[in-house]
C-alpha positions in Angstrom: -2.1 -13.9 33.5 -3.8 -11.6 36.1 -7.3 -11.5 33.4 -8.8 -15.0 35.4 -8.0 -14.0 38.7 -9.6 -10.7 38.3 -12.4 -12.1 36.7 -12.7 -14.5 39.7 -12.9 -11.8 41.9 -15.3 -9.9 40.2 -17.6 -12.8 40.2 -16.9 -13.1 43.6 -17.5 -10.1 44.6 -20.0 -8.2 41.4 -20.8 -4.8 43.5 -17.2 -3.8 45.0 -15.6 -0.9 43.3 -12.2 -2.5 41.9 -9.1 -0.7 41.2 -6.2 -1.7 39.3 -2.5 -0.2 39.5 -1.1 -1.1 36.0 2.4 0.1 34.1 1.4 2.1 31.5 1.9 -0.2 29.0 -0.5 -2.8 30.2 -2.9 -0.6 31.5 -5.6 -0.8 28.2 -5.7 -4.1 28.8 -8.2 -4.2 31.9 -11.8 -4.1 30.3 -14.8 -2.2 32.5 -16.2 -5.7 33.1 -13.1 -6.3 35.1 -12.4 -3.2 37.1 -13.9 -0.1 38.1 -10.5 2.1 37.9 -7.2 2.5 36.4 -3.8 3.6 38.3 -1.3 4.5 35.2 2.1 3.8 36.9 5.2 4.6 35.1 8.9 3.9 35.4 9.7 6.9 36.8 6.9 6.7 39.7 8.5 6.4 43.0 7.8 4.4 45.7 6.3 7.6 47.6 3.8 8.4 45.2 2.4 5.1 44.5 1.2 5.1 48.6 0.4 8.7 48.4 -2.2 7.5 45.8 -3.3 4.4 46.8 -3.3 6.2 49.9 -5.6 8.5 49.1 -8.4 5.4 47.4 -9.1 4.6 50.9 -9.6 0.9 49.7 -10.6 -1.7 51.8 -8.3 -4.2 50.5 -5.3 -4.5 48.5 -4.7 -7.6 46.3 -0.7 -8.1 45.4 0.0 -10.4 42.4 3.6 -9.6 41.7 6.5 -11.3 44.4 8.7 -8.2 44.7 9.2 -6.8 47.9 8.4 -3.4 47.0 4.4 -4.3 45.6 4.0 -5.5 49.3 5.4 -2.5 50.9 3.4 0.0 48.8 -0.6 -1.1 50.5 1.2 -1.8 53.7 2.2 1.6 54.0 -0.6 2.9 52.4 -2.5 1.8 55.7 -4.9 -0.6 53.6 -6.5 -2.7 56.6 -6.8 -6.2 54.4 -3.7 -7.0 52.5 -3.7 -10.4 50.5 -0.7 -12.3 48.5 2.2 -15.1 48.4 4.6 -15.1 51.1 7.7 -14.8 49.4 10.9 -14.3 51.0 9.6 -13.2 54.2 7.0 -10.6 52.8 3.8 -12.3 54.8 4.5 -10.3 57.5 3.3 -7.5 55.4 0.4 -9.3 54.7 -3.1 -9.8 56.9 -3.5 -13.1 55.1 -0.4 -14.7 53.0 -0.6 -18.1 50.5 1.6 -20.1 51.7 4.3 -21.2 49.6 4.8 -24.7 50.6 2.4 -27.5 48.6 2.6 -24.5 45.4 4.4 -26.8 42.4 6.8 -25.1 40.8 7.2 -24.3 36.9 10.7 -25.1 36.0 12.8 -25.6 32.5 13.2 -28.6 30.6 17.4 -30.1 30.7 18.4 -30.5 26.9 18.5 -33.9 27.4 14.3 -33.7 27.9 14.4 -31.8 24.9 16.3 -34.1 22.7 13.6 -37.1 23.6 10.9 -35.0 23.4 11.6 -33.8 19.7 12.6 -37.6 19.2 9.5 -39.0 20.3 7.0 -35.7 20.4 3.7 -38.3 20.7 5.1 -40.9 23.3 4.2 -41.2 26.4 5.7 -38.5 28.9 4.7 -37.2 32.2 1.9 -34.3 32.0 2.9 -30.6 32.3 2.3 -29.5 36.1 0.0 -26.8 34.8 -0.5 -26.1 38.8 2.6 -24.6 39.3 1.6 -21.7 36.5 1.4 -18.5 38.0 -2.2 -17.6 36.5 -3.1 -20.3 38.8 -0.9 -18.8 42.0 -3.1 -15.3 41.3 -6.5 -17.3 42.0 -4.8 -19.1 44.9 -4.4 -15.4 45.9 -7.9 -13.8 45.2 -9.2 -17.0 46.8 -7.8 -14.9 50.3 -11.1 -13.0 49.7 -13.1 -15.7 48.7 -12.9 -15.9 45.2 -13.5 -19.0 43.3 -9.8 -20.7 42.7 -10.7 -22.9 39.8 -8.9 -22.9 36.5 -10.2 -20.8 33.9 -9.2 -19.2 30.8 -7.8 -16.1 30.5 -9.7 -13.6 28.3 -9.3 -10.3 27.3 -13.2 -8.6 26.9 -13.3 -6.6 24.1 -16.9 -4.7 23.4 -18.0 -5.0 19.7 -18.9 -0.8 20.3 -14.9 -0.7 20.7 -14.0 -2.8 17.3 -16.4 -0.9 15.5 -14.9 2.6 17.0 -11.5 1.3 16.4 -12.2 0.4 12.9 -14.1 3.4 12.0 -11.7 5.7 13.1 -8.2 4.0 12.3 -9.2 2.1 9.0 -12.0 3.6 7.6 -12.6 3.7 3.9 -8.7 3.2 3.5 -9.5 -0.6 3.0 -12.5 -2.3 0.3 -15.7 -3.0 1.8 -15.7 -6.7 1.0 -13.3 -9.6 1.4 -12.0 -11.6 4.3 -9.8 -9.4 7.0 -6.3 -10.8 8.3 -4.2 -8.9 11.1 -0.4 -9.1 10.1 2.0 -9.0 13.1 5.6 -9.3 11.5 7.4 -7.7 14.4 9.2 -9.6 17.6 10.6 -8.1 20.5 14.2 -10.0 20.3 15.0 -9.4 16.8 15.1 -10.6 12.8 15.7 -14.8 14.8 12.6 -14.4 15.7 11.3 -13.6 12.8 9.8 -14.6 9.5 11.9 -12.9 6.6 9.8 -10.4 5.2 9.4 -12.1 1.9 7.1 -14.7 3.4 5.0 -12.4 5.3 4.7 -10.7 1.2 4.2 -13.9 -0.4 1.9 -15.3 1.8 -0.2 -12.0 1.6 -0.5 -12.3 -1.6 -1.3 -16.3 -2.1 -3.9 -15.4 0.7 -5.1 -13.1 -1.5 -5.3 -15.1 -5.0 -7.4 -17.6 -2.9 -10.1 -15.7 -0.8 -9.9 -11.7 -2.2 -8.4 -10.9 1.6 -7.5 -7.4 2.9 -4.6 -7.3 5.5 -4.3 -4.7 8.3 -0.3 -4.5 9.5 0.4 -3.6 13.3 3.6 -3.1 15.3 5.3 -0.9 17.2 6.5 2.9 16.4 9.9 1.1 15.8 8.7 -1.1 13.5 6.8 0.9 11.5 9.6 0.8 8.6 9.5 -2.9 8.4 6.0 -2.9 8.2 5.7 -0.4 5.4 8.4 -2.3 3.5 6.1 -5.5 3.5 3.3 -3.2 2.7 4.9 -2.1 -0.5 5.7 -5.3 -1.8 2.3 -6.5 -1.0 0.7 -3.2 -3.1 2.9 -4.4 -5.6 0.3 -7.7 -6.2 -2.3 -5.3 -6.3 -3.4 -6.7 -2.9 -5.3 -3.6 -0.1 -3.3 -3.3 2.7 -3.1 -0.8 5.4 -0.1 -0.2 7.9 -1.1 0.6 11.3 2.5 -0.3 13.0 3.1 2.1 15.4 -0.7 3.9 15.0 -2.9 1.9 17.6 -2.9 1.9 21.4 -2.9 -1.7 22.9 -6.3 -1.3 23.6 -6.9 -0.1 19.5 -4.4 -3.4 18.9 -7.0 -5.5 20.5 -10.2 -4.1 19.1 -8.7 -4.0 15.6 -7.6 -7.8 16.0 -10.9 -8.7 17.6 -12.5 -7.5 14.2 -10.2 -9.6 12.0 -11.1 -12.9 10.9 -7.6 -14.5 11.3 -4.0 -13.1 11.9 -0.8 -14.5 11.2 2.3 -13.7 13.2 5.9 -14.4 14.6 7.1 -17.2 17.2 
């Protein structure tokens, strides 16, 4: 949700050296064309040592996207002189220029009752979403501070073609056929088997995919999930079909080149 907002500010400001502190989770995710730098945080990072390091960037000014107290204190005390975000719950004071709350819509959660007429009548005539009240739009309300461009645009995650062709060279290789359409397989979820497809589906539908247009599939998921994953991959060797599991084998930055590459993918809710 961050992606347009930095992209906004990039445009906005094409020579300034950018600098993103990111868990270390997310961090693959911000491209070159976006930022300049990377600051891997983990949990375990405290509170000290995320101003001793920003500290030490001398930046000119600090952009804070999330509302938590603490991602305010941490450029305030770091002595950055321009300091932009959303005054929540008193934090403008630790700002040098603060969006102001009031006017922002807020996103909020449909009563079952909505729900129920919804699903009754899904094509009638309703009220629009307020798409305003987003936060992807609240983080270009934000870079707007510096004079970014607030308007509403997509977010996209920049992935070179140098990066698929790395990824696929060193992670796939000749483990796949040369020919034939290629279709990412994501049977994992983060909640659990309810939010999942039952793994026969994922099997059948690899291998009707594969009657019809000769496809190879690439599996990804997490270390975790790497047993699912082979199981699915085994009944899909049984039809004779090329796969290759990957769960647990790419980086998110790797997860996004190899996906890039693919000419469809088929996942869970």
């Amino acid at each position: 949700m961050t992606l347009p907002a930095l992209a906004s500010l990039r445009a906005a400001l094409p020579d300034a050296h950018i600098t993103i502190l990111s868990s270390r989770k997310f961090a693959g995710l911000y491209s070159a064309l976006l930022v300049d730098e990377t600051i891997e945080l983990g949990r375990e990072t405290s509170l000290a040592q995320v101003v001793a390091r920003i500290r030490a960037g001398r930046f000119a000014a600090a952009v804070v996207f999330p509302n938590s107290l603490r991602s305010a204190l941490e450029p305030w005390l770091a002595g950055i002189p321009k300091r932009v975000g959303l005054d929540h719950r008193g934090r403008g004071l630790l700002f040098t220029k603060a969006l102001s709350p009031r006017g922002l819509v807020d996103m909020r959660r449909r009563s079952t009752e909505e729900i129920n007429q919804l699903a009754a009548d899904p094509y009638g005539s309703r009220a629009p979403l307020a798409t305003e009240g987003h936060h992807l739009n609240r983080y270009l309300r934000i870079v707007e501070l510096l004079g970014a461009d607030p308007s509403l645009r997509a977010p996209r995650l920049e992935v070179d073609p140098a990066e698929i062709a790395d990824a696929r060279r060193r992670l796939v290789g000749d483990a796949l056929p040369p020919s034939g359409p290629l279709i990412g397989m994501c049977s994992g979820a983060e909640y659990g088997a309810a939010k999942r497809w039952p793994e026969e589906r994922f099997i059948d539908a690899a291998c009707t995919l594969h009657k019809r247009s000769g496809c190879r599939w690439l599996l990804f998921g997490t270390q975790s999930e790497r047993s699912d994953c082979e199981r699915i991959a085994a009944g899909i060797r049984t039809a004779d079909v090329p796969v290759l599991n990957l769960a647990g084998r790419t980086s998110l930055r790797e997860l996004a080149a190899l996906l890039a590459g693919c000419d469809a993918a088929m996942g869970n809710d």
